[in-house]
MIVO-830862 format. One record per residue (C-alpha): y, x, z. Coordinates in steps of 0.001 Angstrom, whole numbers, padded with zeros to 6 digits. Layout:
N
yy xx zz
Y X Z
...
//
This chain:
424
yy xx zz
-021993 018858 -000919
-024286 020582 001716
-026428 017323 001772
-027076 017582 -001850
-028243 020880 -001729
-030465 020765 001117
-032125 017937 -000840
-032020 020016 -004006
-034490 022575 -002747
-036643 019915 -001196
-037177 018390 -004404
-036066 019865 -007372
-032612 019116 -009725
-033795 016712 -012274
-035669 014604 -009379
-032656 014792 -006894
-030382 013558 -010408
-032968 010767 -010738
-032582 009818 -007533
-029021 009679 -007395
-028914 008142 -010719
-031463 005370 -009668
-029166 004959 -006782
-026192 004428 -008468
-027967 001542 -011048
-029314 -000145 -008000
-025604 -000400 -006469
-024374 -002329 -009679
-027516 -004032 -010815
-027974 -005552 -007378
-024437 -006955 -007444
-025035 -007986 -011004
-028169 -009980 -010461
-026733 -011555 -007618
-023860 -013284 -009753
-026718 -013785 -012434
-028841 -015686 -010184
-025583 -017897 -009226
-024959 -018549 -012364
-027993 -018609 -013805
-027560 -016484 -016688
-027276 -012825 -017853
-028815 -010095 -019740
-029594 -007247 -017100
-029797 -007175 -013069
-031372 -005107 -010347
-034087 -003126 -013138
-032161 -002979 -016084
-029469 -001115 -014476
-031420 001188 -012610
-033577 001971 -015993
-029909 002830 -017949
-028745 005331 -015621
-031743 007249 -015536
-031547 007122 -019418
-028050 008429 -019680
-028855 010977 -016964
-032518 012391 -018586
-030400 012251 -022247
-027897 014321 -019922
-030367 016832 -018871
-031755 016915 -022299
-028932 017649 -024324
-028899 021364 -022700
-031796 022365 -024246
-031262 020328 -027693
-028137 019242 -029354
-025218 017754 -027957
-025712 015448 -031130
-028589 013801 -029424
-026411 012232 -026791
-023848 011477 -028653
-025813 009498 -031304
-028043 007852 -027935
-024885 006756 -026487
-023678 005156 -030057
-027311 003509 -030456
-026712 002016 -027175
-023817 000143 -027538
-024696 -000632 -031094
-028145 -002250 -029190
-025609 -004001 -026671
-023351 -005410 -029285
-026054 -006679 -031756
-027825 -008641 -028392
-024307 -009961 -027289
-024178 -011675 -030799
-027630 -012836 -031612
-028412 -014530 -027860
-027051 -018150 -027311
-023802 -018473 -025578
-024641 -020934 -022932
-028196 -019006 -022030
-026124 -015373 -022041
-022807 -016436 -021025
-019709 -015481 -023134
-018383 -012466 -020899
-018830 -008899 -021728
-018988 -007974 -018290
-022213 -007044 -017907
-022271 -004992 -021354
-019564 -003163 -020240
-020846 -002754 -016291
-024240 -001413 -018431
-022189 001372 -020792
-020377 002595 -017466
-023931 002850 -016118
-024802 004907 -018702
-021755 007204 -018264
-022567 007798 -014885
-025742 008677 -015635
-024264 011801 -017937
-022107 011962 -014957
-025249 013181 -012547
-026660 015387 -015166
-023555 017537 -015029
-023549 017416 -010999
-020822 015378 -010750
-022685 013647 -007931
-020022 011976 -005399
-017313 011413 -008402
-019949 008994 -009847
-021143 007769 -006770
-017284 007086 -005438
-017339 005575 -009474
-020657 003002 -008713
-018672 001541 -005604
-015223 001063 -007509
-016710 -000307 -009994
-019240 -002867 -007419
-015783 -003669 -005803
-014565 -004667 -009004
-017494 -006641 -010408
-017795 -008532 -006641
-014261 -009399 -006526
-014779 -012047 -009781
-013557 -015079 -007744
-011193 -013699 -005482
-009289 -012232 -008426
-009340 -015782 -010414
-008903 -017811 -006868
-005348 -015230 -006692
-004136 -015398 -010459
-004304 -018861 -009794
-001831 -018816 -007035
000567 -016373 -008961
003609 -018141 -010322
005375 -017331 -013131
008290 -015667 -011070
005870 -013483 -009543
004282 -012573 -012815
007374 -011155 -014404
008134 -009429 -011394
004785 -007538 -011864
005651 -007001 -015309
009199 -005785 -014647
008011 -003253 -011966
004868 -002111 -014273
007955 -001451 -017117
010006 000655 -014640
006920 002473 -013012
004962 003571 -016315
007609 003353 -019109
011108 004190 -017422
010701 006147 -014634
008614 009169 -016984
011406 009627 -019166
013985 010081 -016882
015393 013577 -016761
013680 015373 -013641
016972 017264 -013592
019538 018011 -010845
023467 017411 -011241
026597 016648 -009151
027706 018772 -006141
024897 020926 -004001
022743 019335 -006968
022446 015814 -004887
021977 013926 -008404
018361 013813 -010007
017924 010527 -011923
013847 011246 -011874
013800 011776 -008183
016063 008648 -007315
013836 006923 -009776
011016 007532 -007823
012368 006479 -004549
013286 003099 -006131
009646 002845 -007523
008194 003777 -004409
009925 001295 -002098
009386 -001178 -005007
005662 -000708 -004300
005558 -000761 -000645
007624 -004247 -000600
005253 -005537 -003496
002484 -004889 -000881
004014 -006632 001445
005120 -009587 -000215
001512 -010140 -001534
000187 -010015 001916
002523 -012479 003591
001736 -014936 000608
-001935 -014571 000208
-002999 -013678 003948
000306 -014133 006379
001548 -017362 004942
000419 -020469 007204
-001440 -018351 008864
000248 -018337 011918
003397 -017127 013730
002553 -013759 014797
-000089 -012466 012076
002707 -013751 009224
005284 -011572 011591
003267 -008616 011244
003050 -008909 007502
006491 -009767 007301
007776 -006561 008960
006220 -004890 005801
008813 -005875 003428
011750 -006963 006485
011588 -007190 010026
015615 -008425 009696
014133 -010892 007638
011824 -011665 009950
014633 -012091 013163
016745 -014267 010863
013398 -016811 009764
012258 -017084 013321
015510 -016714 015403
016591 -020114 013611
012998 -021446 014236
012876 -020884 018272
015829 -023304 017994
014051 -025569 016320
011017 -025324 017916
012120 -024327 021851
008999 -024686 022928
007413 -021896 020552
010511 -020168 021732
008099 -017064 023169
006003 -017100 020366
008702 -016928 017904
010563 -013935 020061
007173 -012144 020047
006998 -012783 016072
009978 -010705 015863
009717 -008104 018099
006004 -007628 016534
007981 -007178 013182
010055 -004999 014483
007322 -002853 016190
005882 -002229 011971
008943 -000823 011111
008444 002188 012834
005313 003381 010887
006658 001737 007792
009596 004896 008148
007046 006857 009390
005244 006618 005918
007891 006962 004067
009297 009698 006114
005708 011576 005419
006238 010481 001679
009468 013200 001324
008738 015772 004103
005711 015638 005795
006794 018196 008041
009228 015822 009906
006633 013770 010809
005994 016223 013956
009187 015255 015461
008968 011428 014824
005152 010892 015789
006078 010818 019401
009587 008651 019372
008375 006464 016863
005235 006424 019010
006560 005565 022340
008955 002454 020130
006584 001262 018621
004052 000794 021900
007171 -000940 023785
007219 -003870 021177
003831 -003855 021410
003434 -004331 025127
006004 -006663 025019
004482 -009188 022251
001616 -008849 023986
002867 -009940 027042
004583 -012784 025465
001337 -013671 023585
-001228 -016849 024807
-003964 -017841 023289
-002951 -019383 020071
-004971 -022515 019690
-002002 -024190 017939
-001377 -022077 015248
001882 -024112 013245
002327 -023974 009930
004857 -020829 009330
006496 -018966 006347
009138 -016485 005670
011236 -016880 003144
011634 -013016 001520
012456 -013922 -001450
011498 -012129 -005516
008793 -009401 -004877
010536 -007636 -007227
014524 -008386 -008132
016095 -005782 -010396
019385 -006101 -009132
018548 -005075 -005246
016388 -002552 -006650
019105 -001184 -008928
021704 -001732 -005187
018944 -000261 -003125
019085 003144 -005968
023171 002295 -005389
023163 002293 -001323
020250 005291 -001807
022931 007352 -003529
026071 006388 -001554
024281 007783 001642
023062 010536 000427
026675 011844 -000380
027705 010331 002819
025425 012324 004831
025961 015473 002634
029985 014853 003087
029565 014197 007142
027698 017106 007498
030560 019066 005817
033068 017983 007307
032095 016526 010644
028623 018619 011475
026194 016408 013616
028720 013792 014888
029076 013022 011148
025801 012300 010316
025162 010207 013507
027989 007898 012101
026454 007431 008558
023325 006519 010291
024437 004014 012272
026580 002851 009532
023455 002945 007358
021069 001099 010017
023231 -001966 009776
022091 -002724 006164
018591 -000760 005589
016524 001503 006915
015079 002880 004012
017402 004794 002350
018536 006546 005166
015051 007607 006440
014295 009057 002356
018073 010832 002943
017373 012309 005855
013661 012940 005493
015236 015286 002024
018077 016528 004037
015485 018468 006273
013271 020173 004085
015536 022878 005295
012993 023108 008461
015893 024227 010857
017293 020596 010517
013846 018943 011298
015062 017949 014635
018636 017001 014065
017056 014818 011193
014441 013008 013515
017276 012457 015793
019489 010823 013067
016435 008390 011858
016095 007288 015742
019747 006342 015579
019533 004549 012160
016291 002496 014013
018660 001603 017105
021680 000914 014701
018858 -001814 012890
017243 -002958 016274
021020 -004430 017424
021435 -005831 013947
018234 -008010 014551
019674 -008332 018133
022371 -009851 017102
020767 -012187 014792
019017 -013477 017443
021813 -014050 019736
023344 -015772 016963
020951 -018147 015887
018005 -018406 018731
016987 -020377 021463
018235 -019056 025339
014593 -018209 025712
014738 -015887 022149
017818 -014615 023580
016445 -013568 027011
013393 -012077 025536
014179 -010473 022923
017439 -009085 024662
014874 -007216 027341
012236 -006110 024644
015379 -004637 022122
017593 -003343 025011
014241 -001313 026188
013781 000140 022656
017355 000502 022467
017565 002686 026015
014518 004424 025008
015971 005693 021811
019252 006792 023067
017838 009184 025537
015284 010501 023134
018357 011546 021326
020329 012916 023948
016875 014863 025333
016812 016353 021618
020177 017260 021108
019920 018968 024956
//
């Protein structure tokens, strides 16, 4: 805000509004004459908008020393001018969006917007909105490509999200008041989201793509997922055999920040203690894919198989399993102190990660249990790292096998002493 007012007493209020008001016309209008010069049609482009946010901003300024009436009727004549030009131009010469009108009336707003001094709010507003206008084909080129499936699983999340998950009482029950049907609400919504992310990403960027960008991606929504696609793939394939093992030790390496952020998500505070761990885990994967890693001039054809983006039944089981550990690491702690909770997370780490990373991340916003907690994600990580071990032992290639034996049993070494050095 310092900028602005340096610039303020260099030039005056209304000019520096003008200014930032021309500014913000020029983002959209450039943007919108670009697409009208494409497609060779359109109402307004790089002058009109700059013109009708100076207009909203001047009525602005205006209506401080008048009425409020006078923009209030300006900004009615306006879109009554906008509508009656929609209807009287020819279709094919105008186009039949209202895109522009609409881009124009936001304009406008943010003009008021600058006249009140709400100067980076309508700037921040401009680009949003650029973004939006710019993004025309990529959004049609991606509805395209959305199937049906896909669509009601959108539709089925947006139903939980905004109509559900409000009107559930934010109320606690059960013993040590474990129970609040808002809160586990949330957590379903939440990991919802971040696998809806990921899904998205592996189908519209990962997918056929190649084997160790689509691993990354992958590890988003399922690094187990990952270990079981491309453990059954090196066996397939045995001469992609290193690529394939560095596909899922690369997916394994997201993981850590994935519980990292979702840690931070319930108690940011125990972020402290897994920053370094988490750190050092991730970095050993990462070595190690990049020393598997050539230069990938033959990048196949690969996909991962992860299934509905959004499946109400494991979301209502991932709410169950949420729930079960959460007494279970309440009821170890109880009755069995540490050595308890070590069990649950190793129990835990054999199915999912998540919920015992949101259960532990809660369980420590008592800030004496910060460490003990860290300690108890580490061992739900190792628990899930000889999981995807396993897999691969199963199902791989002897050159899977080999590698990803070294890279795991590293991470798996590394972990154990971090938790032995922390409970020490």
């Amino acid at each position: 805000m310092q900028t602005y007012q340096d610039i303020n007493e260099l030039v005056g209020t209304y000019i520096l509004g003008v200014f930032i008001s021309m500014g913000i016309g020029l983002i959209i209008g450039l943007e919108r004459e670009y697409d009208k010069l494409k497609e060779e049609k359109g109402i307004a482009g790089i002058r009109t908008f700059p013109i009708v946010a100076i207009l909203g901003f001047s009525l602005g300024s205006l209506t401080n020393l008048f009425t409020p009436w006078l923009l209030i009727i300006s900004f009615g004549s306006f879109i009554l001018f906008l509508a009656i030009n929609h209807f009287l131009h020819k279709p094919e010469e105008y186009g039949y969006g209202l895109t522009t009108n609409l881009a124009l009336i936001a304009t406008f707003v943010l003009g008021i917007m600058v006249s009140v001094k709400f100067y980076r709010d309508a700037v921040a507003t401009a680009v949003i909105i650029v973004t939006l206008l710019s993004l025309k084909t990529r959004f049609r080129s991606v509805i395209s490509n959305i199937t049906s499936e896909e669509l009601f699983a959108f539709i089925k999340f947006s139903i939980i999200a905004l109509l559900i998950l409000p009107f559930l009482p934010n109320k606690e029950y059960g013993p040590d008041n474990l129970l609040n049907p808002f809160e586990i609400g949330s957590i379903i919504v939440i990991v919802s989201f971040l696998n809806f992310i990921g899904y998205f990403l592996v189908k519209f960027v990962g997918s056929k793509k190649g084997i160790i960008l689509t691993a990354i991606l992958g590890g988003l929504i399922s690094s187990t997922a990952v270990a079981w696609n491309y453990a059954s793939r090196s066996k397939e394939f045995p001469e992609l055999s290193k690529k394939y093992s560095a596909g899922i030790v690369v997916a394994s390496a997201i993981m850590f920040p994935r519980l990292a952020l979702l840690a931070y998500i319930f108690n940011n505070e125990i972020l402290k203690y897994l920053a370094i761990p988490f750190g050092v885990l991730m970095l050993v994967c990462i070595i190690a894919t990049f020393i598997l890693m050539r230069r990938d001039d033959n990048k196949p054809a690969t996909a991962i198989k992860l299934g509905n983006p959004l499946n109400i039944l494991n979301a209502i089981g991932f709410g169950v399993m949420y729930l079960v550990i959460l007494f279970a690491v309440f009821y170890s702690n109880q009755f069995f102190g540490e050595s308890g909770l070590y069990y649950s997370a190793l129990i835990a780490g054999l199915a999912d990660t998540d919920a015992i990373t949101i259960s532990m991340a809660k369980f420590s916003l008592d800030t004496e249990k910060l460490k003990l907690a860290s300690s108890v994600i580490i061992a739900a990580t190792i628990s899930n790292m000889l999981v995807k071990l396993g897999i691969t032992l199963f199902k791989g290639s002897k050159t899977a096998k080999k590698i990803v034996g070294y890279a795991f049993g590293s991470v798996i070494l590394i972990g154990i002493i971090f938790i032995i050095v922390s409970k020490g």
